[in-house]
C-alpha positions in Angstrom: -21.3 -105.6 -240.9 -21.1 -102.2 -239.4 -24.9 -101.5 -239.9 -26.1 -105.2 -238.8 -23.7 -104.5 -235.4 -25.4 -101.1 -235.0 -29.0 -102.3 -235.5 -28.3 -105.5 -232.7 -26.9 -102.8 -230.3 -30.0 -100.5 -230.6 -32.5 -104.5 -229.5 -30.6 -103.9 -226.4 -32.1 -100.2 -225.2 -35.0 -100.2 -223.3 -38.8 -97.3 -223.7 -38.8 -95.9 -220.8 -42.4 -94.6 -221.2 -44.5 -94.9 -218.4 -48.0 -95.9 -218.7 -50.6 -95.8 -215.7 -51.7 -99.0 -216.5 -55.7 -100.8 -218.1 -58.5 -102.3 -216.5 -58.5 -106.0 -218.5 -62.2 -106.5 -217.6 -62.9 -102.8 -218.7 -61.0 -104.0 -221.5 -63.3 -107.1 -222.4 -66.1 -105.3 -222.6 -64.9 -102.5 -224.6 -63.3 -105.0 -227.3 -66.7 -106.1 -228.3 -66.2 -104.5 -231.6 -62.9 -105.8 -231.9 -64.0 -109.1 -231.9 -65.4 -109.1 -235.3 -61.9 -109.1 -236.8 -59.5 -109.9 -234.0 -61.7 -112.9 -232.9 -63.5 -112.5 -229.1 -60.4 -113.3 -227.5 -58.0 -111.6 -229.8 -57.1 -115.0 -232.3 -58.4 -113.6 -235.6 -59.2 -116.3 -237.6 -58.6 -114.3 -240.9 -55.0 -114.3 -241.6 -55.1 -110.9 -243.3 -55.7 -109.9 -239.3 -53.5 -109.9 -236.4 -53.8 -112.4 -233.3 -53.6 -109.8 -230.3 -53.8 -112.3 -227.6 -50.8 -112.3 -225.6 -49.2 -108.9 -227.8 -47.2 -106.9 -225.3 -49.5 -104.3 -223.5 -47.2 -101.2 -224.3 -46.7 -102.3 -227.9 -50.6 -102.7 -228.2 -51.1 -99.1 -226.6 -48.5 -97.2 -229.4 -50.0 -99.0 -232.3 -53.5 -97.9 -231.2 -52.2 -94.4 -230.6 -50.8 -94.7 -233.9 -53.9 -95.6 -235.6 -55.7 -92.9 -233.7 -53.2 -89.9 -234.7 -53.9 -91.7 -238.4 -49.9 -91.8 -238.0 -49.9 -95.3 -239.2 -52.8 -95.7 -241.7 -55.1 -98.5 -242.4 -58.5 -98.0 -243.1 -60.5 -100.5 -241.1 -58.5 -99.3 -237.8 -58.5 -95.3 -238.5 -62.4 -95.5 -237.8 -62.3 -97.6 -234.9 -59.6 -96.2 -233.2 -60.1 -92.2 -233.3 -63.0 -91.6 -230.6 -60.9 -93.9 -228.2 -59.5 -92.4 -225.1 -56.3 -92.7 -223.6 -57.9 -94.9 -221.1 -59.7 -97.1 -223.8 -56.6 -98.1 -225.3 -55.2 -98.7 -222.4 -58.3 -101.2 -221.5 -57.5 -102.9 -224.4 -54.2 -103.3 -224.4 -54.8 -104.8 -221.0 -57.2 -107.1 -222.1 -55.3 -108.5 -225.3 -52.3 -108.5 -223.7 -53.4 -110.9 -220.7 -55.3 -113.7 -223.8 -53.6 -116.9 -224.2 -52.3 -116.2 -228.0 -53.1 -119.6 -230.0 -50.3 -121.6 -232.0 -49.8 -121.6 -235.8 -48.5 -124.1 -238.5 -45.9 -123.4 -240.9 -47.1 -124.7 -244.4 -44.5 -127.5 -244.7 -45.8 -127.7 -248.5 -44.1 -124.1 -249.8 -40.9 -124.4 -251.4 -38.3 -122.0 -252.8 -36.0 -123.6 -255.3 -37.0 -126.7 -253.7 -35.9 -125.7 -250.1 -39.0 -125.8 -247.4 -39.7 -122.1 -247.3 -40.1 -121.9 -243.5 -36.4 -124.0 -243.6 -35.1 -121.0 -245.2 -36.8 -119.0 -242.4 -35.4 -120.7 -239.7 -32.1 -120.3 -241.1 -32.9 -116.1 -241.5 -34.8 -116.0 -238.2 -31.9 -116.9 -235.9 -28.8 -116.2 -238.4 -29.8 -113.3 -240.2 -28.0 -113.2 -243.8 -24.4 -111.2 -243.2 -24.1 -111.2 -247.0 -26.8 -108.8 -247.3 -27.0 -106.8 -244.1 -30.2 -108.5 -242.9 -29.7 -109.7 -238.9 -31.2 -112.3 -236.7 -34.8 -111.7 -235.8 -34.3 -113.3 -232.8 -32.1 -110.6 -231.6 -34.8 -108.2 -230.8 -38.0 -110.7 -230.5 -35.9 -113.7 -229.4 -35.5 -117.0 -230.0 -38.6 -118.2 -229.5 -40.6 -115.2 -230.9 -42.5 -113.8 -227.7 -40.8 -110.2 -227.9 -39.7 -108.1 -225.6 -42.3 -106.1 -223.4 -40.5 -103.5 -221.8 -38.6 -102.3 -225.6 -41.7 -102.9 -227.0 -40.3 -105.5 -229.0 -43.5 -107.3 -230.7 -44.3 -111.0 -230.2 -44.3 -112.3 -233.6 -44.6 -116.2 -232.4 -47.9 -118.0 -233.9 -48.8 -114.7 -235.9 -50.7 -115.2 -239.2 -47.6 -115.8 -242.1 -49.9 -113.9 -244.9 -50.5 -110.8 -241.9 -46.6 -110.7 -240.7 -45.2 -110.8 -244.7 -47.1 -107.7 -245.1 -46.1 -105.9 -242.5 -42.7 -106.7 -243.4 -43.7 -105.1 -246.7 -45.3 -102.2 -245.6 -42.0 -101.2 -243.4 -40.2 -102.1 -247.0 -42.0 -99.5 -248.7 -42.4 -96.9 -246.3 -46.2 -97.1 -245.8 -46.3 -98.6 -242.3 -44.5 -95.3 -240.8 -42.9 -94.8 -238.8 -42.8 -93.2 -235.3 -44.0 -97.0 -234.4 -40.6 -98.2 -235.5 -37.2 -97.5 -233.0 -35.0 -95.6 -235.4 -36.4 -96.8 -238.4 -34.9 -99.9 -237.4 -37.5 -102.4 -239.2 -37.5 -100.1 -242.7 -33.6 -100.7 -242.5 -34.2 -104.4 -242.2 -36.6 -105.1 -244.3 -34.7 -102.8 -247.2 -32.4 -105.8 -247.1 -34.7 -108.7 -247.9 -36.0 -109.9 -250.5 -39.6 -111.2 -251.2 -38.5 -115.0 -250.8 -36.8 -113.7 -247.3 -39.7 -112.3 -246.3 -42.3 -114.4 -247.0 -40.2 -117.3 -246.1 -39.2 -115.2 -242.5 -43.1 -115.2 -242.3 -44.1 -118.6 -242.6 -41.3 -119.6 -240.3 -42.4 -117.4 -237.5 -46.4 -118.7 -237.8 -44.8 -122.2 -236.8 -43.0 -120.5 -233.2 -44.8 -120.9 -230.1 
């Protein structure tokens, strides 16, 4: 109880980077390659890709600093993102950030123990599980799932199930690291679930909009 107190505390503190701001039509044309995964207006249709559209601007420029500084690996974004400047990310971020995000479908077919798995989700989503340490998502990216932009919270709402139950994984094992994640908070979180959570979490949160 102690931890799951301490981790809702830490949703309330707020970046205070300062960023001096993108072009979003700079940012269109520069997010031509992007477009080939993340879809031209930043709704990938691939659900092993992230929908941008609509991703907070200051959480879109440290994950592409990330990728740059190879901080957080991943071998399709390492490439793209290492000749960008400071002002290209910033572009982008612009750009992605100002796209109308599309809306998702949970899979009302996948069961667990014959419980709708995005039921179980809902339940985990805004309750957390106090048995196990794991609390609410909604704490830090609310109840609805849009984030919050200036703790650069991430908007999970509408995001691809198979994509978010990855990441989710990734913070689980230590392989999405971790100067992207406020005090290790999300590797402390995920440590607590289990697959079923997760993946249930995850196909909960592609049905939010």
């Amino acid at each position: 109880m102690k931890k799951l107190c301490c981790l809702l505390g830490i949703c309330l503190l707020f970046v205070t980077n300062v960023y001096a701001g993108g072009d979003p039509q700079a940012g269109k044309q520069k997010a031509t390659p992007c477009a080939a995964c993340h879809g031209v207006d930043g709704n990938s249709a691939n659900p092993a890709w992230p929908k941008l559209a609509g991703q907070g601007e200051k959480y879109l420029i440290d994950q592409l600093q990330l990728f740059k500084e190879k901080i957080r690996i991943n071998t399709l974004m390492n490439p793209q993102a290492v000749n960008l400047s400071e002002q290209d990310i910033q572009d982008l971020a612009a750009y992605f950030a100002g796209q109308s995000p599309s809306t998702g479908t949970a899979d009302p077919e996948k069961e667990f123990q014959g419980k709708k798995l995005y039921v179980i989700g809902e339940r985990i989503y805004h309750g957390g599980n106090a048995e196990t340490g794991v609390p609410a998502c909604m704490s830090c990216h609310g109840p609805a799932g849009v984030g919050n932009v200036p703790a650069k919270f991430p908007r999970l709402a509408g995001q691809h199930s198979v994509y978010t139950a990855a990441q989710l994984r990734a913070y689980r094992s230590g392989a999405r690291y971790q100067t992207d994640d406020n005090l290790n908070m999300m590797k402390d979180i995920s440590n607590y679930m289990t697959d079923t959570e997760i993946d249930a979490v995850a196909e909960y949160i592609s049905g939010l909009y």
